[in-house]
N, C-alpha and C positions, 0 to 999 in steps of 0.2 A: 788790685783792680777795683774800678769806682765800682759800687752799687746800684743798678740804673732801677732796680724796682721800688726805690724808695723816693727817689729824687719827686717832687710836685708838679705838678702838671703831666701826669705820666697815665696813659691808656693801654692795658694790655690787651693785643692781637696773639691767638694762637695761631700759629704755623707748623705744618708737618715738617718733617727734618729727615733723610734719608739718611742722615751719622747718627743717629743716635733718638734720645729722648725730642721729645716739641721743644720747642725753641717760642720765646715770645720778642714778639715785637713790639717794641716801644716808642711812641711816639713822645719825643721831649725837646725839650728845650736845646740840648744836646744831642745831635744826630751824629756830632763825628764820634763819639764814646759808644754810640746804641753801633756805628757801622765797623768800629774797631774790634769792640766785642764781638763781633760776628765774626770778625776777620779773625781773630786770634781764635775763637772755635773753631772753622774750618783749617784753620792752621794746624791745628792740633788733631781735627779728622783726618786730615790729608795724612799726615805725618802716621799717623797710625799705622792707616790703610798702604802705606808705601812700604811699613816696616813691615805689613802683612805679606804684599805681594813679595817685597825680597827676600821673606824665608821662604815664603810658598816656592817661589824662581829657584834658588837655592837647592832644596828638596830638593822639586821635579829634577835641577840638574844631575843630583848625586844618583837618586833614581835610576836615571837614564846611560849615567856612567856604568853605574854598577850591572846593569844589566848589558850595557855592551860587552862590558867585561866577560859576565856570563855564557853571553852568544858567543864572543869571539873563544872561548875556554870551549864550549862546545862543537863549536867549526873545528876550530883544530885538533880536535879529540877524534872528529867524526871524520876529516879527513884523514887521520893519521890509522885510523881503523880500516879506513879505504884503501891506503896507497899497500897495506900487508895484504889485505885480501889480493890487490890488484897481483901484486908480487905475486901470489900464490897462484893465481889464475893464469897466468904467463908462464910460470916452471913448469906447470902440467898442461901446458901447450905446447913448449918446445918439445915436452918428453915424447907426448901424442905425436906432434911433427917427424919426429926423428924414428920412431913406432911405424908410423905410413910408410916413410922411405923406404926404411930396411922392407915392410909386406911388398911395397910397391915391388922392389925389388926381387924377391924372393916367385913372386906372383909372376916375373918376368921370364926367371931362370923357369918355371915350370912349363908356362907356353911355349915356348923352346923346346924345350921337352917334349912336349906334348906333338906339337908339329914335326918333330924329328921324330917321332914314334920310337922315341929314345925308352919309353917308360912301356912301350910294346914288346920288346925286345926279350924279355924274360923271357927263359925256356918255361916250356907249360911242362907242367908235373905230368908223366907217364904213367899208362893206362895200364895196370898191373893185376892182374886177377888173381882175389885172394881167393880161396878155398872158404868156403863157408862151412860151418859146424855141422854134424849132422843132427835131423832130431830125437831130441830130448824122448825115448819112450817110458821113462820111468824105471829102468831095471838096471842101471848101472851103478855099480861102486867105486869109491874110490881106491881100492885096490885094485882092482879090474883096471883103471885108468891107467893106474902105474903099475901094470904089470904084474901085478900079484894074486894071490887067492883071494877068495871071499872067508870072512870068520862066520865062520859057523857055530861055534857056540860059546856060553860065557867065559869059560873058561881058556879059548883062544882069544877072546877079546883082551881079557884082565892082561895074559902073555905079550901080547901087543903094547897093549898100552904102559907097560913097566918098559917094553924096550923102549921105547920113542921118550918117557916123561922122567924115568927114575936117573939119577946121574949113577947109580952102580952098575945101569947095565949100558951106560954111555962108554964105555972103555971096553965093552966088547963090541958098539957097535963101530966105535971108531977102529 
């Protein structure tokens, strides 16, 4: 590419430049060289900027894949979580449904009953006069109850108590 900053008769103009560094303007002898080198500069910014945006487009695509991926992995995760609970919640409905009928039911046979004074019906228990105890004054023994004497001293006690507790005198009591 020609050199345009050396060529004579040449005046340099700064210009600001949105691609890049300032750019000078030359005013010469050759304007198609000073308007080509321009053009092959933006040529070359464009070109950049193009390669910029198609990775950036790129990216954001794969991005965007990826995460529908993501979402759609979690829908179907979330529904698949759903439709068990769903199940679950339907089998212990019919069970409750099929629970009411049978009460329903049952609740039926008893008003029937009820209005038949079918469940009146029982004979009522008989009025039976027990003999009540007499009171308690404090001087009774248990000999006395069954029949027997009262022991009177120790030595009647201990005779007693060998017959009823010892097993040698169990074969005379038998």
């Amino acid at each position: 590419m020609t050199n345009l900053y050396n060529l004579s008769h040449s005046r340099e103009v700064i210009w600001p430049n949105w691609t890049g560094p300032l750019l000078r303007e030359i005013e010469s002898p050759y304007p198609e060289l000073v308007l080509k080198d321009r053009v092959v500069t933006l040529e070359k910014s464009v070109g950049g900027v193009k390669e910029r945006i198609e990775d950036i487009d790129g990216k954001v695509n794969y991005g965007l894949l990826s995460m529908k991926e993501q979402l759609r992995y979690y829908v179907l995760d979330s529904v698949e979580k759903l439709t068990g609970r769903d199940d679950a919640i339907e089998a212990m409905l019919m069970s409750l449904k099929e629970e009411i009928a049978e009460l329903k039911g049952e609740l039926t046979i008893y008003k029937a009953a009820l209005s038949n004074r079918g469940l009146a019906n029982i004979a009522p228990k008989p009025n039976v006069d027990i003999p009540k105890p007499k009171e308690f004054k404090g001087t009774r023994s248990i000999d006395v109850r069954r029949g027997g004497t009262e022991i009177g001293s120790w030595e009647d006690l201990q005779c007693e108590f060998k017959a009823q507790f010892y097993q040698e005198y169990a074969k005379d009591e038998a």
